[in-house]
C-alpha distance (Angstrom), angle and dihedral (degrees) to the residues before:
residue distance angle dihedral
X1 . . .
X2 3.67 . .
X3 4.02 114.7 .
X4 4.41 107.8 -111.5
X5 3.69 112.0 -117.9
X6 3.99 126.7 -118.2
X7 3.27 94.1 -93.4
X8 3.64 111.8 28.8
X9 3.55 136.2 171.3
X10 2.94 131.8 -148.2
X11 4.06 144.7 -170.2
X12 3.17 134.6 -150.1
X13 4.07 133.4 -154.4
X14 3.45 142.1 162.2
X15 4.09 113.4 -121.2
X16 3.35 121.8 -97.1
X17 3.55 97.9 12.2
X18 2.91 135.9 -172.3
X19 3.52 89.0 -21.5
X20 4.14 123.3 -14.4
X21 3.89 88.6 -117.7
X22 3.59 95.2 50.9
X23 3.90 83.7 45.3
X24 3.26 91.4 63.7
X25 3.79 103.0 43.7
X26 3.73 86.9 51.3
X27 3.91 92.3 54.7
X28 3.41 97.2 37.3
X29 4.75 87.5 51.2
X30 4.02 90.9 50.5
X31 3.43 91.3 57.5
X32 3.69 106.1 118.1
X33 3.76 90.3 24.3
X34 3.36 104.3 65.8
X35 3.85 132.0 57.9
X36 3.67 98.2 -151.8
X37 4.00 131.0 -16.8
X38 3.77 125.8 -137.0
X39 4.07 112.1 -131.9
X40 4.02 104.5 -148.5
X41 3.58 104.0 -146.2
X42 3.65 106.4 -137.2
X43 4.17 117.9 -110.3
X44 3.39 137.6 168.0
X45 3.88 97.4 -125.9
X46 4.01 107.2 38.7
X47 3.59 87.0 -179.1
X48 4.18 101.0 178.3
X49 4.07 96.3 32.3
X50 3.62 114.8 97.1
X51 4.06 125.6 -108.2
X52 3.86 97.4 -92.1
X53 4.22 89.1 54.3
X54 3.43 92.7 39.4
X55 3.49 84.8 54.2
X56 3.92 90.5 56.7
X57 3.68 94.6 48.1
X58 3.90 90.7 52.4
X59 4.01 86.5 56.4
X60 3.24 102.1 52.2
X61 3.52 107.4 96.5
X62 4.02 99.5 -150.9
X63 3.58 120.2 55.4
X64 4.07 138.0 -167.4
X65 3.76 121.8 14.5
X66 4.02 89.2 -30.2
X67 4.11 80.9 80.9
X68 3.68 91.4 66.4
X69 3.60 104.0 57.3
X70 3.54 116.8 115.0
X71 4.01 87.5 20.5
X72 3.69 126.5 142.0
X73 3.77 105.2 -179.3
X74 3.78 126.6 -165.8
X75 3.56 125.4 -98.8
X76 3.61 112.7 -86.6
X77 4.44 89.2 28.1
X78 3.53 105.6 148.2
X79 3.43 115.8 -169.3
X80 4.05 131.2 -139.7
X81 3.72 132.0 -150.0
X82 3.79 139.7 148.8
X83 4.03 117.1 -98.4
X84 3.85 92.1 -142.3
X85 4.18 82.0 62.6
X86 3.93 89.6 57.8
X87 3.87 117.6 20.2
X88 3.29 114.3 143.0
X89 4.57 84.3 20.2
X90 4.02 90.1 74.7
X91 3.89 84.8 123.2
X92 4.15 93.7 49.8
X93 3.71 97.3 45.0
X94 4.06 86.1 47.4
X95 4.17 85.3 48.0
X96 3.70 91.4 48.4
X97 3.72 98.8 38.6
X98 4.16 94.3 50.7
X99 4.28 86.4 49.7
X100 3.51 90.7 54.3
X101 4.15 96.1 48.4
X102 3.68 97.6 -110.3
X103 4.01 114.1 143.2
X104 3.88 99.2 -156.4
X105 3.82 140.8 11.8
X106 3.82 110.9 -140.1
X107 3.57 114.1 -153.7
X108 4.06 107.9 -167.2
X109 4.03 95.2 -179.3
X110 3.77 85.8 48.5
X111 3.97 97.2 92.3
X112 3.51 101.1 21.6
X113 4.35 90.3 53.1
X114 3.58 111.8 10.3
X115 3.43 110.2 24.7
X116 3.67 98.2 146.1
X117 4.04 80.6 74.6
X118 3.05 92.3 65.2
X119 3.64 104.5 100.6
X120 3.96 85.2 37.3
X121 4.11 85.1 60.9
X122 4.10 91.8 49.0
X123 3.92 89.7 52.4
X124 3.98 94.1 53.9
X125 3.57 88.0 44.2
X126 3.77 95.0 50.2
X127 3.97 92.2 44.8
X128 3.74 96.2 56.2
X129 4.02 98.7 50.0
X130 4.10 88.5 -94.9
X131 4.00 136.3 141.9
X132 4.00 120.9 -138.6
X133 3.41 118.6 -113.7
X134 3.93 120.7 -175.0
X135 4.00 137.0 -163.5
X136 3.76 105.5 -138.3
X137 4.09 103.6 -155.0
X138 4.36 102.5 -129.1
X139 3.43 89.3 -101.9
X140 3.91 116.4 50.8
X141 3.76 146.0 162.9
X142 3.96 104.4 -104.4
X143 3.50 89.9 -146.7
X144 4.47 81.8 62.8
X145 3.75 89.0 46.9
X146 3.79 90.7 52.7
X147 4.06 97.6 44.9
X148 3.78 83.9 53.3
X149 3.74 108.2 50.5
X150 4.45 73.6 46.1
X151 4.19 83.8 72.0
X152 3.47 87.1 59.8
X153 4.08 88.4 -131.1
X154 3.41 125.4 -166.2
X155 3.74 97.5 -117.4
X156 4.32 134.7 -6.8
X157 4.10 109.2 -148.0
X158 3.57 110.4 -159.2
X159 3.51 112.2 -147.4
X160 4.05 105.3 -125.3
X161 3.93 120.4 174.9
X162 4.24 110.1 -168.7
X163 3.52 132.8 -179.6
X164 3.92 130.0 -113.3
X165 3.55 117.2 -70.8
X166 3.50 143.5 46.9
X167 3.95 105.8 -69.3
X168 3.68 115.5 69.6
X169 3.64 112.4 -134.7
X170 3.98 117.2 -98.2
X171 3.66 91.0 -110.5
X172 4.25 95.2 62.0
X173 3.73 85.4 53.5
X174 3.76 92.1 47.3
X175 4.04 89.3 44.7
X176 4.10 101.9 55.0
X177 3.94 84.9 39.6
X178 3.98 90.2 53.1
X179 4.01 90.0 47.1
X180 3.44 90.5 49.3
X181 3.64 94.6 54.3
X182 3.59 92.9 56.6
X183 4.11 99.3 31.4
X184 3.85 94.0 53.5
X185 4.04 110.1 -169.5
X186 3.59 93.0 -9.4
X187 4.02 109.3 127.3
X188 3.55 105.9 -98.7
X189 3.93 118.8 -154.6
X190 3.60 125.2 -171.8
X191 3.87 132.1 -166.5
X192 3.88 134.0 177.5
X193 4.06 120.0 153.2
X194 3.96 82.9 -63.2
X195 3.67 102.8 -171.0
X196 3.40 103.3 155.8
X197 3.95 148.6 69.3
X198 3.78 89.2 -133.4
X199 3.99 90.4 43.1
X200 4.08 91.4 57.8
X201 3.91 86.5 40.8
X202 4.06 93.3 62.0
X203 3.32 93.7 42.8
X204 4.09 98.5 51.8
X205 3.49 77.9 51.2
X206 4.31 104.9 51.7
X207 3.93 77.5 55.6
X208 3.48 114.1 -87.4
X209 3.90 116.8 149.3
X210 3.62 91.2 -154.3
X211 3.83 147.4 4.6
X212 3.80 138.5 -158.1
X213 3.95 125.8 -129.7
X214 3.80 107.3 -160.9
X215 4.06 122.9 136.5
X216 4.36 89.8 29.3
X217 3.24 86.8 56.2
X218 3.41 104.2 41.3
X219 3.45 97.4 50.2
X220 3.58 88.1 52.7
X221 3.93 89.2 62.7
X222 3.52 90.3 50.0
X223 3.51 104.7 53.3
X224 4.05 94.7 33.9
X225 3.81 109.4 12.9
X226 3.74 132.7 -122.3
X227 4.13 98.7 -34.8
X228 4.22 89.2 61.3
X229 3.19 97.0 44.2
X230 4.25 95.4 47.6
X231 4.12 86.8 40.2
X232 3.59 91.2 54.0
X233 3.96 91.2 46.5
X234 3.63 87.3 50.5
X235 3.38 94.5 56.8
X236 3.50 88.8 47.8
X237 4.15 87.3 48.6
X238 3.91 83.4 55.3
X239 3.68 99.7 55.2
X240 3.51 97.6 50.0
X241 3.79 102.4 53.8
């Protein structure tokens, strides 16, 4: 797998959507934009994704693994799923995730709800050729953010939420600086409704190595197709250098 740049971008969508054609346009158009793209795998119960991605899982027709056949993903996909949808299948999602391209699986429910998995998760990765990645919930043990940077993971994404407008609010600073303390040069990616140049900008700056794009973008795609959405990315591309 290729190494992620300082800064990185990244996007996120859910497979298959809105359509698998328009799917692949959309992957195939970021390519030289983004760093790395996240591959929601669709569920029935996206329990931490917000309303408009839930949304997008709900219309995809196929759900689980059976959305990645046929998929070639693009170097540096990682893919996304809930650990409630595969525990006790960490081996078959790491299977189906390495024959479809994808470097990681990122599990976000994994530490907050099953985090005595955990070790379960790095095993599957590990036998299939794949890096760890891990979704650190905004507030954390430091003792958790330590053990995880110890896996040597491909990337930690903090969990940020911020409020509208351009200034983030003192306590996103204070979070990505506090995970960085305790992750050391482990890749730190951040994400929080980012939906603007200046948005990305701030938080390149509070630290993070890398951020993820997802409902901005896709509701750019939705409401005027694959050019929006990659013009908006670009813009975010821009900001970040």
């Amino acid at each position: 797998m290729a190494a992620l740049p300082r800064p990185g971008l990244g996007v996120y969508i859910t497979a298959n959507w809105p359509n698998r054609d328009v799917f692949a346009k959309f992957l195939d158009a970021v390519k030289g934009i983004a760093d790395f793209v996240e591959i929601g795998i669709p569920t029935d119960n996206p329990k931490y994704d917000g309303p408009f991605i839930r949304s997008s899982h709900r219309s995809v027709q196929v759900k689980g693994l059976d959305a990645l056949r046929g998929l070639r993903l693009p170097e540096n996909a990682v893919l996304m799923g809930y650990a409630e949808d595969f525990a006790g299948r960490f081996d078959e999602l790491a299977r189906a995730a390495a024959e479809a391209g994808a470097v990681s699986v990122l599990l976000p429910d994994l530490l907050i709800d099953m985090p005595e998995m955990l070790d379960a998760y790095v095993a599957a990765m590990r036998r299939e050729g794949l890096a760890p990645t891990f979704f650190l919930p905004g507030k954390f043990p430091y003792a958790l953010a330590e053990r995880l940077a110890g896996y040597g993971p491909l990337f930690i994404y903090v969990g940020l939420y911020a409020a509208t407008g351009i200034k983030l609010p003192v306590y996103v600073e204070r979070n990505i600086k506090l995970a960085r303390s305790h992750i050391g040069g482990i890749y730190l990616v951040a994400g929080f409704a980012i939906d603007s140049p200046d948005k990305a900008r701030a938080l390149i700056e509070a630290g993070a190595d890398g951020l993820v794009v997802g409902t901005a973008a896709m509701r750019r795609l939705a409401e005027g197709g694959v050019k929006a959405a990659v013009d908006f990315l670009s813009e975010i591309r821009r900001a970040i250098k």
